[in-house]
C-alpha positions in Angstrom: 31.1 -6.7 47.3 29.0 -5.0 49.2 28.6 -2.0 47.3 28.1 -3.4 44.3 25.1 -5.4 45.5 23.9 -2.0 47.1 24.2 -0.4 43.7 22.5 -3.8 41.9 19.5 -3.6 44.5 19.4 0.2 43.6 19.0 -0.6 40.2 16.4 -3.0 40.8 14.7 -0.2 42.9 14.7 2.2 39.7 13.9 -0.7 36.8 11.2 -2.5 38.7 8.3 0.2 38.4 9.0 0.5 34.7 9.0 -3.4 34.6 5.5 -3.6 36.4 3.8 -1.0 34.0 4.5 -3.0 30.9 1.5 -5.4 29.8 0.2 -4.4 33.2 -3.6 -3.1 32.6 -3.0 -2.9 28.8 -5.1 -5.8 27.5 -8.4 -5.3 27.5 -10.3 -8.4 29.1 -14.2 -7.0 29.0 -14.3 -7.4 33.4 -12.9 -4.7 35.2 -11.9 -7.1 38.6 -9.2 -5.3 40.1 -5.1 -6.6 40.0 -4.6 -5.7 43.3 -4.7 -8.8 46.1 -7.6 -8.9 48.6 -6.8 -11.9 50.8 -8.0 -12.4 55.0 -4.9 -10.2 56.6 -4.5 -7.9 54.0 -5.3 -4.0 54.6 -8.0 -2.2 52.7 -5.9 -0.6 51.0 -5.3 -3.6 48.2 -1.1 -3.6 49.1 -0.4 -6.7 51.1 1.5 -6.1 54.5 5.2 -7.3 55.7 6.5 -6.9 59.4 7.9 -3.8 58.8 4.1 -2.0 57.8 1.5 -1.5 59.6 -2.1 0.1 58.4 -1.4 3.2 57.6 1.6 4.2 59.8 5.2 3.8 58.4 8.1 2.0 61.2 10.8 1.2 59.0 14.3 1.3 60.1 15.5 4.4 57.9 17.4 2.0 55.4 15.2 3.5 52.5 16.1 6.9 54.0 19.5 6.2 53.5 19.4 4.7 49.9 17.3 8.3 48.4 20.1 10.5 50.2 23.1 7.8 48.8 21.1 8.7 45.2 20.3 11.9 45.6 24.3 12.6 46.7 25.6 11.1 43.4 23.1 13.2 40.7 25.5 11.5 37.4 25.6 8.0 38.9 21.5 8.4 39.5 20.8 9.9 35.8 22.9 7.1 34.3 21.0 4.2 36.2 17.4 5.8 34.9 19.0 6.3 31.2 20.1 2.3 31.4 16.3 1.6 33.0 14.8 3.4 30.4 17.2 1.9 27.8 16.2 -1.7 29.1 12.4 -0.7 29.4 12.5 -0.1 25.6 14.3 -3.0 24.5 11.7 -4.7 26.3 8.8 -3.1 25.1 10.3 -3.4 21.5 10.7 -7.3 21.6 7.5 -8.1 24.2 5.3 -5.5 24.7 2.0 -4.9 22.9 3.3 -3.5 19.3 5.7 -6.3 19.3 3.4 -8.7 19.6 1.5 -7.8 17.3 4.4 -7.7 14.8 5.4 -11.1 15.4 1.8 -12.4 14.6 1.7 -10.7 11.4 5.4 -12.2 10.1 4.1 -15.3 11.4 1.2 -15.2 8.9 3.1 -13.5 6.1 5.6 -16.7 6.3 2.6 -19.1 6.3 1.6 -17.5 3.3 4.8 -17.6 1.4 5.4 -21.0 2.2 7.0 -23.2 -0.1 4.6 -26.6 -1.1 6.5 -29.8 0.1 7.9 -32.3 -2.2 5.5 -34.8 -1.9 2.4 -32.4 -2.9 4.1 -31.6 -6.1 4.8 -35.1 -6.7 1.2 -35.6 -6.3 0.0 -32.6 -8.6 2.4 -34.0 -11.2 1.1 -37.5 -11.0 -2.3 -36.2 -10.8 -1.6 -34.8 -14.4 0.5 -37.3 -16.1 -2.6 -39.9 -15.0 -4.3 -38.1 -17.8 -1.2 -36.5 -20.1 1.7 -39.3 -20.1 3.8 -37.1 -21.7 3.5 -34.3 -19.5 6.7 -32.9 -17.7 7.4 -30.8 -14.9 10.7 -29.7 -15.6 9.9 -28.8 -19.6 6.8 -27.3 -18.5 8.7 -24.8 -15.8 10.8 -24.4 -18.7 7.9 -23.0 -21.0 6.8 -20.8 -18.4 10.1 -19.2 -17.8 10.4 -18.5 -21.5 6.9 -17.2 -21.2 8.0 -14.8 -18.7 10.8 -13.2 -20.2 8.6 -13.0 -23.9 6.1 -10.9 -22.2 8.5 -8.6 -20.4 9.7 -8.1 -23.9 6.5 -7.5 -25.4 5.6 -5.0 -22.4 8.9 -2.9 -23.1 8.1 -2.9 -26.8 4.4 -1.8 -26.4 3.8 -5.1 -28.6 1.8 -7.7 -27.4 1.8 -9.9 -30.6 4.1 -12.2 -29.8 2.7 -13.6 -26.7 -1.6 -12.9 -27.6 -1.3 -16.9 -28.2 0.0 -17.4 -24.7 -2.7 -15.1 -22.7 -6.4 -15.6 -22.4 -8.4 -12.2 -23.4 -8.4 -10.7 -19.8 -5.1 -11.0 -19.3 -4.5 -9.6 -22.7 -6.7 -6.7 -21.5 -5.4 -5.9 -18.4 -1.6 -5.6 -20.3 -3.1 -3.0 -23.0 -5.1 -1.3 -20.3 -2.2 -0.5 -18.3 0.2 0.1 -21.6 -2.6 2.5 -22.5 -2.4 4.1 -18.5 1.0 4.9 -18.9 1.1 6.6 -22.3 -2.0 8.6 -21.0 0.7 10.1 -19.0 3.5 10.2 -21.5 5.7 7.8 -19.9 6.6 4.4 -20.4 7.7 1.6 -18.5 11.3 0.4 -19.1 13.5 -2.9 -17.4 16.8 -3.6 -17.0 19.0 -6.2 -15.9 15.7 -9.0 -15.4 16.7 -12.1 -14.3 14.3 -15.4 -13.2 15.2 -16.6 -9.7 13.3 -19.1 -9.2 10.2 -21.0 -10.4 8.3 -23.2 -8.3 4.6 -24.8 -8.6 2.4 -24.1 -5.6 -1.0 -25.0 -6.4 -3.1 -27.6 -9.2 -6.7 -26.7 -9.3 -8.7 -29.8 -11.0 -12.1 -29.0 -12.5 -14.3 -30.9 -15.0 -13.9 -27.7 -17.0 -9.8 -27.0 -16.9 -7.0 -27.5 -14.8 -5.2 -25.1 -13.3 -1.1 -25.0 -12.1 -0.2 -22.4 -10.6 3.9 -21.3 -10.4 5.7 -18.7 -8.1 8.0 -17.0 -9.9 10.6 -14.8 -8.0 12.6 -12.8 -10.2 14.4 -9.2 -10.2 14.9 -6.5 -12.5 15.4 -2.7 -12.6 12.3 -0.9 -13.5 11.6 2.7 -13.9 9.1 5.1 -15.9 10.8 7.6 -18.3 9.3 10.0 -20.6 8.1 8.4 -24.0 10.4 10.9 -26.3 13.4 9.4 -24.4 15.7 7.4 -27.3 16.2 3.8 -26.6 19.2 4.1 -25.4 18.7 7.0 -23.1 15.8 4.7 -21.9 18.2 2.0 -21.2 20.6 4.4 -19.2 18.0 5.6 -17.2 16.6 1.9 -16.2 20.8 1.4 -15.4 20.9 3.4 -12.5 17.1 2.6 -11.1 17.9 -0.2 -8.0 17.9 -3.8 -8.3 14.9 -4.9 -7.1 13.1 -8.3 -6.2 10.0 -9.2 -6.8 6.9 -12.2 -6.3 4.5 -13.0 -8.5 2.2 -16.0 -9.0 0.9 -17.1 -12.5 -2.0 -19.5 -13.1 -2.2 -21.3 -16.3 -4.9 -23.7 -17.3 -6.1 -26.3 -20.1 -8.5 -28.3 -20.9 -8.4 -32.0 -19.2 -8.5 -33.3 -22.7 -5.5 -31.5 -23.6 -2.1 -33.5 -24.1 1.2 -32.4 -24.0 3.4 -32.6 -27.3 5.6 -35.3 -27.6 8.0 -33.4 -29.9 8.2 -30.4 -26.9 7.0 -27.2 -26.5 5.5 -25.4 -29.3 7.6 -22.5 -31.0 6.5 -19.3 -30.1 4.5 -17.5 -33.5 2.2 -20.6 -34.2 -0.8 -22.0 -33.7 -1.2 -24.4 -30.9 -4.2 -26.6 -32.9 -2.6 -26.9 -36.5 1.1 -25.2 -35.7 0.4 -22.7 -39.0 1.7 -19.4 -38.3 -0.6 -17.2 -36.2 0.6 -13.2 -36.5 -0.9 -12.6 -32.9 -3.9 -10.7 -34.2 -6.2 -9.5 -31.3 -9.0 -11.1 -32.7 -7.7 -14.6 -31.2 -8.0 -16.9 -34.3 -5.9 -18.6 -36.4 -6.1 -17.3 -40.1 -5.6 -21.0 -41.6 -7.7 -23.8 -39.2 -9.8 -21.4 -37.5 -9.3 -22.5 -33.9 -9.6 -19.9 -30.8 -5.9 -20.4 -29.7 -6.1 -19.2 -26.5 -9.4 -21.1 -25.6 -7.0 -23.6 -23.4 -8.3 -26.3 -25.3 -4.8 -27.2 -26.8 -2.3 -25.4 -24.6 -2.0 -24.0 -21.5 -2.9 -20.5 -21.2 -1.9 -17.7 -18.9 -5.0 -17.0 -17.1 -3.7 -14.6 -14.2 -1.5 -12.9 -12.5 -1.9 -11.9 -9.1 1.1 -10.9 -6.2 2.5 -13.5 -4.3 0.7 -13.0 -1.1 -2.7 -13.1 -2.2 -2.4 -16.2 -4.4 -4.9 -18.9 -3.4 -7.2 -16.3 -1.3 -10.2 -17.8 -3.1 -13.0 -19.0 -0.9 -13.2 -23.0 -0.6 -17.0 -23.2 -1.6 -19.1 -20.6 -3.6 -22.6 -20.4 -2.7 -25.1 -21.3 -5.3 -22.5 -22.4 -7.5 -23.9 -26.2 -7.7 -27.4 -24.7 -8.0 -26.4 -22.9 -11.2 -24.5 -25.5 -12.5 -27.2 -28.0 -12.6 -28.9 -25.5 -14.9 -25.7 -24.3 -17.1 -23.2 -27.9 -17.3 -20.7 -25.6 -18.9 -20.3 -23.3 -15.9 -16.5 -23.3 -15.0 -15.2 -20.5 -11.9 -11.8 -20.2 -14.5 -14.0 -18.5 -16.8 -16.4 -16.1 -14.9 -13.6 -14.9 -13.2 -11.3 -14.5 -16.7 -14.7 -12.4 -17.8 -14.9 -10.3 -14.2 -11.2 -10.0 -14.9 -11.9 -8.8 -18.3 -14.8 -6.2 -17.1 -12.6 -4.8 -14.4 -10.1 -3.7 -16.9 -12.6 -2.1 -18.9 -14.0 -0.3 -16.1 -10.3 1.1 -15.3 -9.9 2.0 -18.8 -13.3 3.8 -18.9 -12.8 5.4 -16.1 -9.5 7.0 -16.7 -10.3 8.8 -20.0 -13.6 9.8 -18.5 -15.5 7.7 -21.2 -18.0 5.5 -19.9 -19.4 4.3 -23.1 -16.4 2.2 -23.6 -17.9 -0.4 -21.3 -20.7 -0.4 -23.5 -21.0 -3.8 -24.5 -19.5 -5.2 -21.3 -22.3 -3.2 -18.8 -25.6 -3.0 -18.5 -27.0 -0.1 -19.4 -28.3 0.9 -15.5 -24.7 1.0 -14.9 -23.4 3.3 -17.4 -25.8 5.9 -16.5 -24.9 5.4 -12.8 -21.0 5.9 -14.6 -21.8 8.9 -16.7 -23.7 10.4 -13.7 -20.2 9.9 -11.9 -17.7 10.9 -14.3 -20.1 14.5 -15.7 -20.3 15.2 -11.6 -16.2 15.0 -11.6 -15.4 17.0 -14.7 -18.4 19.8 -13.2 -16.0 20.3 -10.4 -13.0 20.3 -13.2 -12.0 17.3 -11.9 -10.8 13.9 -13.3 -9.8 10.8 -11.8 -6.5 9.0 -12.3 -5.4 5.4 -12.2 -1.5 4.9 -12.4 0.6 1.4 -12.3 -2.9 -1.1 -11.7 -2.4 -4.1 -10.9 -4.9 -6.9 -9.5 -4.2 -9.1 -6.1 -7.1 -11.7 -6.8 -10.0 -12.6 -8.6 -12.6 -15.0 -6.4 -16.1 -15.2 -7.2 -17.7 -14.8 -3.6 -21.3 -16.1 -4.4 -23.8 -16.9 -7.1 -27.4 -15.9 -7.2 -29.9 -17.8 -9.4 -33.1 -15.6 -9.8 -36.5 -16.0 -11.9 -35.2 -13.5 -14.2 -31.7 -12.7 -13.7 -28.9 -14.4 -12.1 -25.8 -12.6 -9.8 -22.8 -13.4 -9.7 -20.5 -11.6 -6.9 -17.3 -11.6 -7.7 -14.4 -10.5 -5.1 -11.5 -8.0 -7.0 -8.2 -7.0 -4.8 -6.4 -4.5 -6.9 -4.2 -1.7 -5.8 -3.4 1.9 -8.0 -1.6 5.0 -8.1 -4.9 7.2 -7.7 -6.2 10.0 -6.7 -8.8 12.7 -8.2 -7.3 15.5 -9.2 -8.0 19.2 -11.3 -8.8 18.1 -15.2 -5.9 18.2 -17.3 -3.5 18.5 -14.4 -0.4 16.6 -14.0 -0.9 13.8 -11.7 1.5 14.3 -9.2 2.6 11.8 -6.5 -0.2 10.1 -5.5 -0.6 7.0 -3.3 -1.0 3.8 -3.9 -4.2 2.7 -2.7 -5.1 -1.0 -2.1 -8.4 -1.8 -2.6 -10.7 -4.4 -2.2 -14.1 -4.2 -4.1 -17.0 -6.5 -5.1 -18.2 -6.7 -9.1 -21.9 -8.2 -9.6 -22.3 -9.4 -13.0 -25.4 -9.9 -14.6 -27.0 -12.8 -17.1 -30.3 -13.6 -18.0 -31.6 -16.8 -16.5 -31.7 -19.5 -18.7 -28.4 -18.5 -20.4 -26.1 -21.0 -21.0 -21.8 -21.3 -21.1 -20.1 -21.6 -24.7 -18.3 -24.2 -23.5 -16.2 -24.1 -27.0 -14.6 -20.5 -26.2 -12.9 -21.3 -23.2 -11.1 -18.4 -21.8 -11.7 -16.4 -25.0 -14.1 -14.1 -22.9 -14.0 -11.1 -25.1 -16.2 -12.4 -27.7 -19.8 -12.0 -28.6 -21.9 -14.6 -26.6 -24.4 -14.6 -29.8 -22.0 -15.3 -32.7 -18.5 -15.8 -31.2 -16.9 -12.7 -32.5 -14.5 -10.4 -31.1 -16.0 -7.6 -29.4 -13.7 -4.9 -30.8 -12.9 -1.3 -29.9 -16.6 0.2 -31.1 -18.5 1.7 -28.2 -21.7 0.4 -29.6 -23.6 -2.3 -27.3 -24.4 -4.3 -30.3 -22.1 -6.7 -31.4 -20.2 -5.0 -34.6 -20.5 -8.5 -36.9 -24.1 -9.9 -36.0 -26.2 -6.5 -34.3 -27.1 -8.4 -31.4 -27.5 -6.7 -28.0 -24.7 -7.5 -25.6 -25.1 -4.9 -22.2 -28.5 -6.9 -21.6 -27.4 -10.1 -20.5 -28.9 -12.4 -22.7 -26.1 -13.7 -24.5 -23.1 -13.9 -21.3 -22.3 -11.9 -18.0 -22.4 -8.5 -18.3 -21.8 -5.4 -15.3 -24.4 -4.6 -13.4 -23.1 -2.7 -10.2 -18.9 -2.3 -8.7 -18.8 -1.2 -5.0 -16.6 -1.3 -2.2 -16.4 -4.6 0.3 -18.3 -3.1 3.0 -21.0 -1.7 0.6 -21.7 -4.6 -0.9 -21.9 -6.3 2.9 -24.2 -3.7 4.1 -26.5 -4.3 0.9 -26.5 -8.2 1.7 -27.2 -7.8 5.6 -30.1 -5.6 4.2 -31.4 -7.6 1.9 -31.2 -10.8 4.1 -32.7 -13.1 4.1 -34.4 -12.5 0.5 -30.6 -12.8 -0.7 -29.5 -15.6 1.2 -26.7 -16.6 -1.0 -24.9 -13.1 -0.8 -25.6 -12.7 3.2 -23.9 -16.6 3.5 -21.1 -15.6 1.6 -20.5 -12.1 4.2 -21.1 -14.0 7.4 -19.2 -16.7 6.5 -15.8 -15.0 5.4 -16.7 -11.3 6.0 -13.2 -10.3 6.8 -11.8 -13.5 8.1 -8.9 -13.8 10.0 -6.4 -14.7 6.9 -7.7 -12.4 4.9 -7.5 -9.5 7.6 -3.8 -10.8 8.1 -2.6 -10.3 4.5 -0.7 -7.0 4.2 -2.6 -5.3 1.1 -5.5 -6.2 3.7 -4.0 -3.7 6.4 -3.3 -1.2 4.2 -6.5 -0.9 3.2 -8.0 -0.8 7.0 -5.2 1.6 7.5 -5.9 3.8 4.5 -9.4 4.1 5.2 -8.7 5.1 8.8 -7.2 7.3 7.4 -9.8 9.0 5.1 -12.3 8.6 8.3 -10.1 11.0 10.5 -9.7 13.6 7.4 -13.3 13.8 6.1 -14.1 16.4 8.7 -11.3 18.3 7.1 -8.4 18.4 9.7 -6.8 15.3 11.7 -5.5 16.2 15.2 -2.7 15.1 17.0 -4.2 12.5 18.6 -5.6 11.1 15.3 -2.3 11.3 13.7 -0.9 9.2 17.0 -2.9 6.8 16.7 -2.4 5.9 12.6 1.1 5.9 13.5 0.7 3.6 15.7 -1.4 1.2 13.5 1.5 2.1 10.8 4.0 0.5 12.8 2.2 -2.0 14.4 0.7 -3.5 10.8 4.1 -2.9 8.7 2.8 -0.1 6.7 5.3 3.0 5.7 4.1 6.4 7.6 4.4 8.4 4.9 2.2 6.3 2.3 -0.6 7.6 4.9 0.2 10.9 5.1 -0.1 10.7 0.8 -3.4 9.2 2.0 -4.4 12.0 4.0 -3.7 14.9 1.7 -5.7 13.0 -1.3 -8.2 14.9 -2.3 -11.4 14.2 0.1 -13.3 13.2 -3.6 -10.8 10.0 -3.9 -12.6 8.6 -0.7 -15.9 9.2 -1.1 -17.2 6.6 -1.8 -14.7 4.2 -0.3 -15.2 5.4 3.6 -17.6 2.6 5.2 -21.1 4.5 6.0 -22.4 4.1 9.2 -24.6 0.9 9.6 -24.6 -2.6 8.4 -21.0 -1.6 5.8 -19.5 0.6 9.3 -20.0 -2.6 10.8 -18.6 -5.0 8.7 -14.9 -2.8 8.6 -15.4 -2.4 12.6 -15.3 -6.3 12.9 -12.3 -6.3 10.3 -10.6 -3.9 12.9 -11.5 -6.0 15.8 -10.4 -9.0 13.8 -6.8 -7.4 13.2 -6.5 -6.0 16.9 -7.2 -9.5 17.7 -4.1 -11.0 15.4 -1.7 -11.6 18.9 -5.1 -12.9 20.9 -5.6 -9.8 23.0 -6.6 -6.1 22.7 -4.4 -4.1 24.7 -5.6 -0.5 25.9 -4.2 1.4 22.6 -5.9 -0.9 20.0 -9.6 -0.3 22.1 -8.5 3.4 21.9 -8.2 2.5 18.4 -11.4 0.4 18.5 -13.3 3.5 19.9 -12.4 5.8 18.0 -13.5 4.2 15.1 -16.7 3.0 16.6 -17.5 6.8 17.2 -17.0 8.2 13.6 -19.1 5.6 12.1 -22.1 5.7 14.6 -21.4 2.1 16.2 -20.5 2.7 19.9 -23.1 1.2 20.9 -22.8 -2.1 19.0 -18.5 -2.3 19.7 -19.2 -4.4 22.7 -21.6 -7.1 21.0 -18.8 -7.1 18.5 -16.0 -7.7 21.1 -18.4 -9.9 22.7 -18.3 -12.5 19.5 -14.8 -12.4 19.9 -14.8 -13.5 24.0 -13.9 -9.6 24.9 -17.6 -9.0 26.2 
């Protein structure tokens, strides 16, 4: 018995130091008061004394003596007590310590996000709908959707979007072709296999005076993969067989008028016209050949409006400033439909920008921005170089704020999107390339004054003079009536696309002449949810990660501390080493300069070290260097201060 409890007290001898260094001194608290204990009979040394020390002398009784030359006698039994200490140590550090923590905070969040609504909220959005459609029903209506779901993944294998253009308002029906168009740019094509609906499940209603809007999670699975486009059918087919079974999240918002009414007699076929159920041959023009009626206005059926990835559903800010203001002016204003045109723009801009052809945003930009674009785009293919876009796809679509103006009114419109992309040698193949989440603000333009065509609804592609279909021509004249669209007289138009952090920086500038825009940054700059979401802390991670290799080399200790951040925020290593051999072009404009934009990304990195409540002595490492390569040492305290660091 004895020995044993020698041994035990032997461990605890070995363990205890490695105990007392973990959390000890890491979290940064902005005092530097010491941890040691300075009480009356305690020596100046900071360690208190027992009977057996005295100042500085030692009078012990030799026991310790005897316990390092019992240990130092039995070398295997001693290296197999520090391998179990150290074992121990970093199963600790693993489920307490500081990356731990941090990990927990962020799959606490994540499952806040994905949270499933509760019964009785759904039975309130339904109610809230049947008050004004009897005949509306939840089930039938989930029923629709999932049909929906599987049509379009038909119509995307096929390359035909046809049979579901009655089902999709004209951004959505953009963003499809765009990225059809992306992938045959690159001689592949997307094929599924095996796709299968999991579950549907309604997690939002959105009630406006303009539409309503019901939002439905779908989970689903499927194998997907990319295969040449000279590949038969069925070699197509055998190649999708063997790609994994993978799951997937998505969440799709679909919205109608108020005035609309379900049909009694059940959904309406696919193929026919929602207004006078004629057959409609899913023309891209949008109308129906027989009563005339926009069919994917929403003003007789719902209408798939967006699509954006499960965790970033809903990130919309509560109020818009100098939304009210504008609508007292423009009745007909509705957020479903600026953001279905910002939508629609942002395709455009991805489809101009990977065939190196500005003037196919003619009509949609103004023409300040094109030159800005062409200036871009003849500096790129100068250097023999061209930028790719591979497998797009948007998070969210928020208008941010609205700026009414003697002349011209702004609307600042928030765009998460994430792509395959990277700049690379012109004609080149594109490689493996990383996918890069970004997170960008769109200001769109209108003449003030100009009013919403209340009667196109989510038909946004159309001329805001006559109500025609824009069409392919690169003209910025409308191709049926000649008048000019890239001004903004006739409906919202591009007038500048930049990064999050530029568009902050331009706001603090402009302050307090803007006062909309600089509301909108100080009052969800990078809030806390936002910071928390995962394409979120890529992004931070990613751009760290330009920072460190835009002097052309990233040392050891840079490459540390990423990995770190990797592990910490849930982000694969290796999709930041892709980020760090991009080519230095890809980043250029999307590294925070210093300033008012270095700011704004410093307090997003503050914000995320701060996810657990604490910064330990790794994430101010973290902090500083940051701080450093964008000129802000000096202002890191103040912005640890805000945060109760200081």
């Amino acid at each position: 018995m004895n020995r044993r409890a020698s041994l035990f007290a032997l461990f605890l001898l070995l363990a205890a130091p490695a105990f007392a260094r973990v959390g000890g001194g890491q979290h940064y608290s902005g005092s530097h008061s010491s941890s040691f204990s300075h009480s009356s009979g305690s020596n100046s040394s900071g360690w208190s004394t027992s009977g057996s020390r005295s100042g500085r002398g030692y009078s012990g009784d030799g026991s310790d003596l005897i316990f390092i030359l019992w240990f130092l006698q039995h070398p295997l039994f001693t290296l197999a007590l520090i391998g179990l200490a150290v074992v121990i140590w970093r199963a600790y550090a693993r489920s307490f310590g500081a990356t731990a923590s941090t990990q927990r905070a962020l799959e606490e969040a994540d499952a806040r996000l994905s949270a499933p609504p509760s019964a009785r909220e759904v039975t309130g959005w339904v109610d809230a709908l049947r008050a004004a459609d009897p005949a509306f029903d939840l089930v039938g209506f989930l029923d629709q959707v999932k049909g929906l779901f599987l049509r379009v993944q038909a119509a995307w294998a096929s390359g035909d979007l046809g049979p579901v253009r009655r089902d999709l308002s004209d951004a959505t029906f953009q963003r499809f072709r765009v990225q059809l168009d992306l992938l045959r740019s690159q001689n592949v094509r997307n094929v599924t296999a095996d796709m299968a609906v999991l579950d549907l499940q309604p997690v939002g209603l959105e009630r406006t005076a303009a539409f309503d809007t019901l939002h439905v999670r779908i989970r689903a699975q499927a194998r997907d993969v990319d295969v040449p486009v000279g590949l038969s059918p069925d070699e197509a087919a055998a190649h999708a067989k063997r790609a994994p079974l993978e799951p997937f999240t998505e969440v799709w918002s679909f919205v109608r008028r108020p005035g609309a009414r379900s049909r009694s007699d059940g959904a309406l076929e696919p193929g026919k016209c929602p207004n006078c159920g004629a057959p409609f041959d899913g023309g891209a023009a949008g109308n129906c050949t027989y009563c005339g009626a926009i069919v994917n206005s929403g003003a007789y059926d719902w209408v798939l409006s967006e699509i954006t990835q499960g965790v970033e559903a809903g990130s919309a800010p509560v109020e818009v400033p100098g939304l009210e203001e504008l609508r007292s002016q423009d009745p007909a204003l509705s957020l479903e439909v600026l953001e279905d045109r910002a939508s629609l723009i942002f395709w455009a801009w991805i489809d101009a920008q990977s065939r190196a052809e500005p003037r196919r945003m003619a009509k949609l930009g103004s023409a300040e921005f094109l030159a800005e674009m062409t200036d871009d785009v003849e500096g790129l293919r100068a250097r023999q170089r061209a930028r790719v876009f591979l497998q797009a796809a948007v998070g969210s679509v928020a208008v941010r704020a609205i700026e009414p103006g003697p002349s011209t009114t702004l609307s600042h419109v928030e765009i998460r999107w994430s792509a395959r992309m990277g700049v690379v040698p012109a004609g080149a193949s594109a490689g493996s390339l990383a996918t890069l989440p970004q997170r960008w603000i769109f200001t769109l333009a209108r003449k003030t004054g100009t009013k919403t065509d209340a009667t196109r609804g989510m038909a946004t592609a159309r001329c805001g003079n006559c109500g025609a279909p824009l069409g392919d021509s690169v003209q910025p004249t409308c191709d049926h009536c000649g008048a000019t669209l890239n001004d903004g007289a006739h409906d919202w138009v591009l007038a500048r696309a930049e990064p999050f952090e530029l568009w902050a920086a331009r706001a603090h500038a402009q302050a307090p002449v803007h006062a909309a825009v600089h509301a909108a940054v100080v009052a969800s700059p990078a809030g806390r949810d936002t910071v928390l979401d995962a394409a979120e802390r890529q992004r931070l991670l990613y751009t760290m990660a330009a920072m460190a290799a835009a002097d052309g080399t990233v040392d050891e200790r840079e490459r540390r501390m990423l990995k770190l951040c990797a592990e910490r925020w849930g982000v694969p290593f290796e999709n930041v080493e892709q980020a760090l051999r991009a080519d230095p072009a890809l980043f250029e404009r999307l590294v925070p300069p210093p300033g008012p934009g270095g700011e704004t990304f410093l307090r997003s990195l503050v914000q995320m070290a701060l996810v657990d409540g604490k910064v330990d002595r790794q994430e101010r490492r973290m902090l500083d260097a940051a701080a450093a390569r964008l000129g802000l040492t000096e202002k890191l305290p103040e912005l640890l201060a805000r945060f109760g660091l200081g």
